[in-house]
C-alpha positions in Angstrom: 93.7 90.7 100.3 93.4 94.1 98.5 93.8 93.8 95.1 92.4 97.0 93.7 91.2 100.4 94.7 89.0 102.6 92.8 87.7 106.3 94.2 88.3 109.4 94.4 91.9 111.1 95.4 92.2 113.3 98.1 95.5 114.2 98.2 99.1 113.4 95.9 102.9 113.6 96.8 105.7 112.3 94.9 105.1 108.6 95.8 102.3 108.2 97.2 98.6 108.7 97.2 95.5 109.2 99.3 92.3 107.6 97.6 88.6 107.7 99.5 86.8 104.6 98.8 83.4 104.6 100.6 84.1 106.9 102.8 87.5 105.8 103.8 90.5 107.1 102.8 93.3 104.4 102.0 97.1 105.7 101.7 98.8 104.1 98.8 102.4 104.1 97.9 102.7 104.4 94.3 105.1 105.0 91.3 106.1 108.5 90.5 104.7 108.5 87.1 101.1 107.3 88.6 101.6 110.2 91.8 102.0 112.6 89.4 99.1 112.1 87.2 97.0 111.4 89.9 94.3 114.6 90.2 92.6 115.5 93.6 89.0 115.2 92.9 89.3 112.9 90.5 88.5 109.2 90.2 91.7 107.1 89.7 91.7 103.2 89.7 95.2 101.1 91.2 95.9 98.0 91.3 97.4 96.7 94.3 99.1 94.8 96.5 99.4 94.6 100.6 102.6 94.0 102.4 101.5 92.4 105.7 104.4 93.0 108.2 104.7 92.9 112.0 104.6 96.1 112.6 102.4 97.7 109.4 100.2 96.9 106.7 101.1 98.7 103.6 99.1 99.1 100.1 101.4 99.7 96.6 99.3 100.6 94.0 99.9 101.1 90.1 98.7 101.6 86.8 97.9 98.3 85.2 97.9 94.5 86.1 101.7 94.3 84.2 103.4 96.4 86.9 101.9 94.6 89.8 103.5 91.8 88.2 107.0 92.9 87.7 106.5 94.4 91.3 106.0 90.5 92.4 108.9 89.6 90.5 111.3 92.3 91.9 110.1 91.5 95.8 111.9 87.7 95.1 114.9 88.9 93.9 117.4 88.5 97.2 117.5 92.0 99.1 114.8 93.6 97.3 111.9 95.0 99.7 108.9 96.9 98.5 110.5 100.8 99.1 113.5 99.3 96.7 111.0 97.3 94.3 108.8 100.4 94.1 111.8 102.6 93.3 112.6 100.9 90.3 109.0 100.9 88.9 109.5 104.5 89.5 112.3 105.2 87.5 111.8 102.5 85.0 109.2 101.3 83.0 108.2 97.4 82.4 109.6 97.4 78.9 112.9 99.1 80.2 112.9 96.6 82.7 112.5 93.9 80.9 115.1 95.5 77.8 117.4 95.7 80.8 116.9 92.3 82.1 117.2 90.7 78.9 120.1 92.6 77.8 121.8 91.4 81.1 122.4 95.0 81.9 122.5 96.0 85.2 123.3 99.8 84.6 119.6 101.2 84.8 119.2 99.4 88.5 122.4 100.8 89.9 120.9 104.3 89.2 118.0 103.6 91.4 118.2 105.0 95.1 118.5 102.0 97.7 120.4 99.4 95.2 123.6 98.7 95.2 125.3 97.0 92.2 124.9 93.3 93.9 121.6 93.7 94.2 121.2 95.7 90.7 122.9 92.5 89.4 120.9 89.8 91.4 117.6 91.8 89.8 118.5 90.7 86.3 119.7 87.4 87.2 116.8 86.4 88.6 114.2 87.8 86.6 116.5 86.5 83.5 113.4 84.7 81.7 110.6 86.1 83.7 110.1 89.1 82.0 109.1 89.1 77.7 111.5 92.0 76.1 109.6 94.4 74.2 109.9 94.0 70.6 111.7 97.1 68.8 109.2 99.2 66.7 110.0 100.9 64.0 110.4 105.0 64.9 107.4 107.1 64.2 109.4 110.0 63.3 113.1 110.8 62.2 114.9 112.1 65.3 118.6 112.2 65.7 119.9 110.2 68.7 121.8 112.7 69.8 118.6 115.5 70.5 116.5 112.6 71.8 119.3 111.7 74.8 119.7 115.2 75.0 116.2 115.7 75.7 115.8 113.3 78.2 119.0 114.4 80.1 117.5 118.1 79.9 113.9 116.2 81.9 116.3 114.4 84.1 118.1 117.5 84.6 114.7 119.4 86.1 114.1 117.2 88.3 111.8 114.1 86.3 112.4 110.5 86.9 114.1 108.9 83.7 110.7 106.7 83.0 108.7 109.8 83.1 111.6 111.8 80.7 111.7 109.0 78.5 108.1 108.3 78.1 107.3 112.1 77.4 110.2 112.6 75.5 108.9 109.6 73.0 105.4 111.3 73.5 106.2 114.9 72.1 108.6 113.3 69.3 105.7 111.5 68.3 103.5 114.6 68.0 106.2 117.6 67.0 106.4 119.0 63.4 109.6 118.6 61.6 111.0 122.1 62.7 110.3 120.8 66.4 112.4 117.7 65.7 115.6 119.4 65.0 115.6 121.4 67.9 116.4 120.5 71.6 114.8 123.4 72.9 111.7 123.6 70.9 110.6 120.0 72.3 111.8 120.6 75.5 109.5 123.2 75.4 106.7 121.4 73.8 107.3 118.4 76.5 107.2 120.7 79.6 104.1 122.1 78.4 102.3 118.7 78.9 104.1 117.7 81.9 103.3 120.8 83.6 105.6 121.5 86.5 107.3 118.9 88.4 106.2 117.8 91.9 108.9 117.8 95.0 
């Protein structure tokens, strides 16, 4: 069993990865967040799992030990294979997951490509109570709702996954003066200047 991979990157497309680990270059489907901070030339570390099937052995790789878990989780919910399971680690992070899950919503699955609403709904059934719910934190800034969902719609809107809009959008609140705050545009700006331009 592979259960990590550390080396250089060779090449990077929206969901997947080619890392060269002594001198051989394994192909690893990942995430979109972790595709698109991957770097050719530049070390990047995964942690992985192999799907053994008839036909093909295939490597998923992610950030941290957490999202190999969930990825577990999501391959034994009924109908979920690992294209499906890796879609929603794409789109979602654990804590939305598990905000979803917990919340017995099964809106933010339904919006992944390749699930349908019964399987959207068998995903929080049965991860109901293998997932911990993030606890809320109080907000590091003062931000009108309404800008911050506009801000991730505009993210959405270019072409980002909603766990990469959301994640930045937090990310440049966090940083912005007050002027930037108040103004859709401004961070929009401010956020694309860190993301840099979207791949695919």
């Amino acid at each position: 069993m592979i259960s990590s991979l550390r080396g250089i990157v060779l090449s990077a497309t929206t969901d997947s990865v080619v890392i060269e680990v002594g001198g051989v270059g394994f192909f690893v489907a990942v995430p979109g967040d972790v595709a698109h901070t991957a770097r050719v030339g530049h070390e990047l570390r995964l942690h992985t799992s192999l799907i053994v099937r008839e036909d093909a052995l295939s490597l998923y790789g992610f950030a941290d030990a957490t999202e190999l878990e969930v990825f577990g989780h999501l391959l034994g919910v009924t109908g979920v294979g690992p294209k499906s399971a890796l879609g929603v680690l794409s789109h979602l992070s654990v804590d939305q997951i598990a905000s979803a899950v917990a919340a017995d919503d099964d809106a933010p699955f339904r919006r992944v490509s390749g699930i349908g609403p019964k399987t959207a709904k068998l995903i929080v059934v049965q991860l109901a109570g293998k997932l911990h719910a993030p606890t809320a934190a109080a907000p590091s800034a003062a931000i009108p709702d309404e800008i911050s969902t506009q801000l991730v719609a505009a993210l959405i809107g270019l072409g980002w996954t909603e766990r990469i809009a959301v994640d930045a959008a937090e990310r440049s609140v966090s940083e912005a003066s007050e002027t930037e705050r108040g103004s859709v545009a401004l961070l929009l700006r401010r956020t694309l200047a860190t993301l840099g331009p979207a791949r695919g």
